[in-house]
PDB file of N, CA, C and O in Angstrom:
ATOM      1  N   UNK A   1       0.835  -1.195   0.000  1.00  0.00           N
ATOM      2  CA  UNK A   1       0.000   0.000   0.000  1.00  0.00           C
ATOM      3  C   UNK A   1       0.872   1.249   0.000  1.00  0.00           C
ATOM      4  O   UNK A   1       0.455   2.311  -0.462  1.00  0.00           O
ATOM      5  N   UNK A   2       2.001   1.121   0.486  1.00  0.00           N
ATOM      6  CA  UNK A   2       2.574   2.568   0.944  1.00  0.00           C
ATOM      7  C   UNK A   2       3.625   2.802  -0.535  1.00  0.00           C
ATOM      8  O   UNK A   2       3.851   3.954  -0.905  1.00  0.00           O
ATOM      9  N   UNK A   3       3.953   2.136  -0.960  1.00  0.00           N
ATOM     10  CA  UNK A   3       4.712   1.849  -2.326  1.00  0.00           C
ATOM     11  C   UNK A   3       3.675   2.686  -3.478  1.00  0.00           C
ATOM     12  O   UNK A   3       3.963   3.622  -4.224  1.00  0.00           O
ATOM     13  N   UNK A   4       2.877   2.237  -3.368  1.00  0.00           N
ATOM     14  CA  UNK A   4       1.423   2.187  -4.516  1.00  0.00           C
ATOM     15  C   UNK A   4       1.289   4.025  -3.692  1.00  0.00           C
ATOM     16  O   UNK A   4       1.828   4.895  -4.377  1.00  0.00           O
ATOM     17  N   UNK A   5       0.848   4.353  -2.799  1.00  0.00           N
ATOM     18  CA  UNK A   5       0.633   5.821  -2.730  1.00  0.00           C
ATOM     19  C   UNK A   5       1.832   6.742  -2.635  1.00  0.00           C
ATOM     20  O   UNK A   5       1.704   7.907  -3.010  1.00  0.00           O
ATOM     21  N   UNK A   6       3.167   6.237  -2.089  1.00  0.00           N
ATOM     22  CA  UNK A   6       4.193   7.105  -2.998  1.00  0.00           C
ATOM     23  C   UNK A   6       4.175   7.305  -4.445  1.00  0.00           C
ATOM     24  O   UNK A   6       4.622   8.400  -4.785  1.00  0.00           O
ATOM     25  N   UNK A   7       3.908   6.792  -5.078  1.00  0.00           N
ATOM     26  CA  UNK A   7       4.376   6.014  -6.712  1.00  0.00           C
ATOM     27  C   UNK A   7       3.061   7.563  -6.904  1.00  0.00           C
ATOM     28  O   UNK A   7       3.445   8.632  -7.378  1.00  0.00           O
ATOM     29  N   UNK A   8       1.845   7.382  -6.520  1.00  0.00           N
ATOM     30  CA  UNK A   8       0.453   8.369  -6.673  1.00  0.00           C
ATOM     31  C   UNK A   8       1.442   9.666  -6.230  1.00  0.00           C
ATOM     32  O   UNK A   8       1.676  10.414  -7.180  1.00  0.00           O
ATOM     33  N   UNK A   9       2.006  10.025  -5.062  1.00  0.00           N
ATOM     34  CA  UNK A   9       2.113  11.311  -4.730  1.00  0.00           C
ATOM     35  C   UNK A   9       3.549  12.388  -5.831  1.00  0.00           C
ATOM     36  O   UNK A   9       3.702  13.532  -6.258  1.00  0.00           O
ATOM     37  N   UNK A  10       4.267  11.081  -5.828  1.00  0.00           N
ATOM     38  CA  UNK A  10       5.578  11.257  -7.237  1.00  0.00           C
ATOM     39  C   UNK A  10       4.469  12.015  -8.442  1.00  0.00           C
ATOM     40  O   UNK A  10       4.705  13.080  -9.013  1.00  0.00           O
ATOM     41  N   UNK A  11       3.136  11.091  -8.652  1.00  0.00           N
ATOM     42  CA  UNK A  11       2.793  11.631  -9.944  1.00  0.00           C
ATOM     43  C   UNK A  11       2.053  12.839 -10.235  1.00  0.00           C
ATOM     44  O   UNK A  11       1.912  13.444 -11.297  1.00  0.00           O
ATOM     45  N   UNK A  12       1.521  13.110  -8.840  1.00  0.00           N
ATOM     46  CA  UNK A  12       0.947  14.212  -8.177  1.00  0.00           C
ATOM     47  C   UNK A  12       2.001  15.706  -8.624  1.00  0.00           C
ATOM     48  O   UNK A  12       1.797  16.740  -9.260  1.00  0.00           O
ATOM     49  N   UNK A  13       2.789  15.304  -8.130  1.00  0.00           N
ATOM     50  CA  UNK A  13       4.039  16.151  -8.068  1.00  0.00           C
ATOM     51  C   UNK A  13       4.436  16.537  -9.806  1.00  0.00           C
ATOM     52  O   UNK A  13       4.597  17.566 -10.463  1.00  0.00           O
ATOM     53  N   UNK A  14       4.466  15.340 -10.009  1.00  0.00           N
ATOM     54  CA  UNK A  14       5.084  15.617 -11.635  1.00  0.00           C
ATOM     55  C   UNK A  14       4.033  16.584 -12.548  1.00  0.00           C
ATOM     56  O   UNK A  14       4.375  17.378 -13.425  1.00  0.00           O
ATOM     57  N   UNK A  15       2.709  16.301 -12.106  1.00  0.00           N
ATOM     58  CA  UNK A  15       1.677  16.767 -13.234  1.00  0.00           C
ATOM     59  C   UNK A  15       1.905  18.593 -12.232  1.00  0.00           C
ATOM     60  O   UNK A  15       1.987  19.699 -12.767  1.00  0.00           O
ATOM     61  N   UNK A  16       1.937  18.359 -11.122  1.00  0.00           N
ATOM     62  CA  UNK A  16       1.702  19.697 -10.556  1.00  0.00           C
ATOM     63  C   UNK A  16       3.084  20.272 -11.182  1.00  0.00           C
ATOM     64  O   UNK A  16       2.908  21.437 -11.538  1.00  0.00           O
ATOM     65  N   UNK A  17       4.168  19.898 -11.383  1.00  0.00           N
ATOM     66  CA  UNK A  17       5.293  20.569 -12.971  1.00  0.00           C
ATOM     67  C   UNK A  17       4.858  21.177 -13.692  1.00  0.00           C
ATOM     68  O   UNK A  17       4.811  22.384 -13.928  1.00  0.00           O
ATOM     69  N   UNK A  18       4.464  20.235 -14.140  1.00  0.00           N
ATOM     70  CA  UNK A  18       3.972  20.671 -15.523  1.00  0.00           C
ATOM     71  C   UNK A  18       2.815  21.363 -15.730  1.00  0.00           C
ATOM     72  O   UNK A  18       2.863  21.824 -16.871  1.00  0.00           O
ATOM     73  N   UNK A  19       1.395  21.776 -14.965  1.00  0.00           N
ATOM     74  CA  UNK A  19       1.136  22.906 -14.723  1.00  0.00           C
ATOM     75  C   UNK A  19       1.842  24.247 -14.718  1.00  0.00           C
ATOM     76  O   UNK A  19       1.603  25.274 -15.354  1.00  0.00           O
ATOM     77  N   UNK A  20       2.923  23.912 -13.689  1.00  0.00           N
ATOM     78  CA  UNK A  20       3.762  25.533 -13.544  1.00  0.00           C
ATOM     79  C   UNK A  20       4.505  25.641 -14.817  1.00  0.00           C
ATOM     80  O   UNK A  20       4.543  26.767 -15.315  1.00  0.00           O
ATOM     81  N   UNK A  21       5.154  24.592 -15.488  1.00  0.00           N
ATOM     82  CA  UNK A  21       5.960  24.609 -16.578  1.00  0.00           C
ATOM     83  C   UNK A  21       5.062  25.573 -17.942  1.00  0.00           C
ATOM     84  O   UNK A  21       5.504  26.563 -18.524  1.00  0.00           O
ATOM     85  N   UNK A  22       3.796  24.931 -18.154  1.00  0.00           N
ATOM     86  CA  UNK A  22       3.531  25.224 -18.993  1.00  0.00           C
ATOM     87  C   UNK A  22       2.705  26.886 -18.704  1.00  0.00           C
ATOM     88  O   UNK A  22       2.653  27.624 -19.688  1.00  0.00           O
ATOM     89  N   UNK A  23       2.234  27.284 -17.668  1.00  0.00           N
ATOM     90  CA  UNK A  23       1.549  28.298 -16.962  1.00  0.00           C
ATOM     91  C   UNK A  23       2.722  30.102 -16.797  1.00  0.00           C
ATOM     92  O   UNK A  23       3.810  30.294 -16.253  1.00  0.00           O
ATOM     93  N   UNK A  24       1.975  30.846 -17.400  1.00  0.00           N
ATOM     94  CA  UNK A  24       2.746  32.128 -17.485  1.00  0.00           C
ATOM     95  C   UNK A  24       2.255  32.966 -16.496  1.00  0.00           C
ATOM     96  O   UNK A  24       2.683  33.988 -15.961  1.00  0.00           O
ATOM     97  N   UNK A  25       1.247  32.285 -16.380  1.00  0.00           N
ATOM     98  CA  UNK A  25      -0.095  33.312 -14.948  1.00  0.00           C
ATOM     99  C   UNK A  25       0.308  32.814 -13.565  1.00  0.00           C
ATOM    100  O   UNK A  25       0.214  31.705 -13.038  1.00  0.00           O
ATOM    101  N   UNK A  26       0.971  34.431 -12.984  1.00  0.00           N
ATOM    102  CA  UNK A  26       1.494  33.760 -11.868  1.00  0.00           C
ATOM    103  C   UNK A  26       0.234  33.554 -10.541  1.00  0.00           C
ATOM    104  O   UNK A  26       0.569  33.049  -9.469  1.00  0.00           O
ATOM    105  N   UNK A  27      -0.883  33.911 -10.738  1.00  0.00           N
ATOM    106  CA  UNK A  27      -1.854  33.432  -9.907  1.00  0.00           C
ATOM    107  C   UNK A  27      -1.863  31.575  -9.725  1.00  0.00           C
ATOM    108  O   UNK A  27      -2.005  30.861  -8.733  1.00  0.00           O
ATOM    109  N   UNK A  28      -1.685  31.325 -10.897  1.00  0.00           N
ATOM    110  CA  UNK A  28      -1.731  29.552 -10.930  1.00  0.00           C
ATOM    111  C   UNK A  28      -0.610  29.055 -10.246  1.00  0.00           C
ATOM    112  O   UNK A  28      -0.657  28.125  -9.441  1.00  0.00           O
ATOM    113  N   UNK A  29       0.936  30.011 -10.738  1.00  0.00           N
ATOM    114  CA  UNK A  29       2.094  29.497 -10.388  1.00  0.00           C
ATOM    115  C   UNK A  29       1.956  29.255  -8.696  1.00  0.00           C
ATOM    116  O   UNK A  29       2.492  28.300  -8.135  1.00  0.00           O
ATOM    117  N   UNK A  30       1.061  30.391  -7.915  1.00  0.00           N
ATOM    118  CA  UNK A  30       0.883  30.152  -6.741  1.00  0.00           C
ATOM    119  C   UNK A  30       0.671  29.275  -6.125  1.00  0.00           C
ATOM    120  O   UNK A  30       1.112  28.759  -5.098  1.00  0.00           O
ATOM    121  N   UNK A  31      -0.671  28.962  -7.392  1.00  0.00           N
ATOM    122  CA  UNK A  31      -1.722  28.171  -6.961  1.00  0.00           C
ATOM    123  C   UNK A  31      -0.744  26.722  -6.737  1.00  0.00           C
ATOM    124  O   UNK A  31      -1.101  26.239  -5.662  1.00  0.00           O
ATOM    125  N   UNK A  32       0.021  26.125  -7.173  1.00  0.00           N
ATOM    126  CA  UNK A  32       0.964  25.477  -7.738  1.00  0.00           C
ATOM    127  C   UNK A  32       1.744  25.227  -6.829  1.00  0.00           C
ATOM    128  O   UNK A  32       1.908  24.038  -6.555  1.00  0.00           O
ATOM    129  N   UNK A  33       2.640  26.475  -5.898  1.00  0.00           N
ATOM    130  CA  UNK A  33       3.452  26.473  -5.008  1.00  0.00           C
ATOM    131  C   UNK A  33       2.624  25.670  -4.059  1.00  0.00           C
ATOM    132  O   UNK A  33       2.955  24.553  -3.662  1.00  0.00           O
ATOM    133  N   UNK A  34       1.492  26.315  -3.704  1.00  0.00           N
ATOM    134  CA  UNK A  34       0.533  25.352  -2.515  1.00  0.00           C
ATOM    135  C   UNK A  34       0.141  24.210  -2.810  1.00  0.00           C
ATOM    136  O   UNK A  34      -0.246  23.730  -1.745  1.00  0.00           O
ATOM    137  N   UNK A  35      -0.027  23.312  -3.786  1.00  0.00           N
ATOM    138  CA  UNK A  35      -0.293  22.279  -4.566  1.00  0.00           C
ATOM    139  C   UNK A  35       0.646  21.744  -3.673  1.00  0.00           C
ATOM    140  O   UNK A  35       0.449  21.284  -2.548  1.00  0.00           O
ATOM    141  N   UNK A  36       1.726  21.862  -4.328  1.00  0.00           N
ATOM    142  CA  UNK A  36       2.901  21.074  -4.071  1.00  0.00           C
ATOM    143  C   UNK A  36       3.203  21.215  -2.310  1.00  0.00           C
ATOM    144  O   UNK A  36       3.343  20.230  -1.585  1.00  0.00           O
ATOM    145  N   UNK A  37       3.248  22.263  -1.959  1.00  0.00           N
ATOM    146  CA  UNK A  37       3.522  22.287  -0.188  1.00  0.00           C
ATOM    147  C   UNK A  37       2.333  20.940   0.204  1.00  0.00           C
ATOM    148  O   UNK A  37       2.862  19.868   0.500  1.00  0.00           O
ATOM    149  N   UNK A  38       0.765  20.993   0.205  1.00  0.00           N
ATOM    150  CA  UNK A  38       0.440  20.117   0.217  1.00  0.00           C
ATOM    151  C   UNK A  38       0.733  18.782   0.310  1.00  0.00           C
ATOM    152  O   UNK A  38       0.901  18.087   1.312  1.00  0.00           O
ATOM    153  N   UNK A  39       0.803  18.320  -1.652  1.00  0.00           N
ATOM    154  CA  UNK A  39       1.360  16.997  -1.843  1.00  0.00           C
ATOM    155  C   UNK A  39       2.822  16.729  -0.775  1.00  0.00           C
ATOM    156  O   UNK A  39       2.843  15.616  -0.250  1.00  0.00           O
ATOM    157  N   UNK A  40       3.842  17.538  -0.489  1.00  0.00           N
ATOM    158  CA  UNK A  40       4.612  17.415   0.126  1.00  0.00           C
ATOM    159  C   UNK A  40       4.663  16.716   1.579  1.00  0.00           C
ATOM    160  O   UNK A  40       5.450  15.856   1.974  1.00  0.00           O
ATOM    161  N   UNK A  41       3.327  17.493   2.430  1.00  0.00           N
ATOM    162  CA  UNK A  41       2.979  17.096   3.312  1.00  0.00           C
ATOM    163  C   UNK A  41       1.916  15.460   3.265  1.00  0.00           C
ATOM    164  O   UNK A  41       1.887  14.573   4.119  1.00  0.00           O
ATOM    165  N   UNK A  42       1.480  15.507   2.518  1.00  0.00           N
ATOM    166  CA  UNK A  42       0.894  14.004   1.796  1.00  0.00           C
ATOM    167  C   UNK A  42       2.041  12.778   2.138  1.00  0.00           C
ATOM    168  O   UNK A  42       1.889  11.750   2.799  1.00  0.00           O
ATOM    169  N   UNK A  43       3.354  13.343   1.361  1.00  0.00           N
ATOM    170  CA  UNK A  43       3.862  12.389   0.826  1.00  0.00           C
ATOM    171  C   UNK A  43       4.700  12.191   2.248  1.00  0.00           C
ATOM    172  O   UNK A  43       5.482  11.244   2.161  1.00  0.00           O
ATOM    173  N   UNK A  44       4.718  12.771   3.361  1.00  0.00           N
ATOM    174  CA  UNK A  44       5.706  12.820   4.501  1.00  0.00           C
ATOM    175  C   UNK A  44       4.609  12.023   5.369  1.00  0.00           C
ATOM    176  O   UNK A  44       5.194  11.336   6.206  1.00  0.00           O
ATOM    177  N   UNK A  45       3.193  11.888   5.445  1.00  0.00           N
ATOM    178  CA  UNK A  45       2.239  10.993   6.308  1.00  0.00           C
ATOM    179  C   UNK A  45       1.989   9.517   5.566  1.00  0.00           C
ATOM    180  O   UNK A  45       1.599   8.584   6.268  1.00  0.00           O
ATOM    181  N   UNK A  46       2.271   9.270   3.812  1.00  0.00           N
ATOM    182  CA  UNK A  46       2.586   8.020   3.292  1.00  0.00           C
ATOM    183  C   UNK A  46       3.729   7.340   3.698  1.00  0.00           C
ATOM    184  O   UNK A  46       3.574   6.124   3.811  1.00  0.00           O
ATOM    185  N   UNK A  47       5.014   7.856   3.989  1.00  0.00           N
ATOM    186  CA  UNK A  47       6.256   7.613   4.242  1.00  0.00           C
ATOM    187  C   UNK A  47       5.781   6.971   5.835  1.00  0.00           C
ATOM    188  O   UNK A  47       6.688   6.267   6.280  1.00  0.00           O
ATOM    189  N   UNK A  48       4.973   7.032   6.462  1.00  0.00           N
ATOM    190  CA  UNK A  48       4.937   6.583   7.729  1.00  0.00           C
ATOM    191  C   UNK A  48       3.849   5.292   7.573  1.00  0.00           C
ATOM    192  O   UNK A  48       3.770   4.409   8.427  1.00  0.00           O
ATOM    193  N   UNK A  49       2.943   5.328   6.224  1.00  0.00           N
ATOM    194  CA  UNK A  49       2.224   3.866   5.947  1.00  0.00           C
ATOM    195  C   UNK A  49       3.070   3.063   6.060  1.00  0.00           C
ATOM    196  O   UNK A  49       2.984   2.266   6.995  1.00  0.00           O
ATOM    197  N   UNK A  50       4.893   2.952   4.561  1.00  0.00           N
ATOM    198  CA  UNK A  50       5.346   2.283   4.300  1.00  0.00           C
ATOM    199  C   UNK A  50       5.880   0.748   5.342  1.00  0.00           C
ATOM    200  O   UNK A  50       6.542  -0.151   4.824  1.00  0.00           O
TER     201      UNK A  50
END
């Protein structure tokens, strides 16, 4: 289980990239920064499933 929702929060992360990558509007880029602080915190309470 904890394998399988890292593997989810990695992809989380990647698409939330590529949002900012492709995004010139820095309202989103924000939006984006918090995305990721989020997923971050996600991925630090999966690390304790494993």
């Amino acid at each position: 289980v904890g394998r399988r929702l890292d593997f989810i929060t990695q992809e989380m992360l990647r698409e939330a990239n590529t949002i900012a990558s492709k995004s010139s509007d820095t309202t989103i880029n924000q939006s984006v920064i918090e995305m990721k602080c989020a997923i971050d915190r996600i991925k630090e309470q999966v690390q304790n499933v494993e």
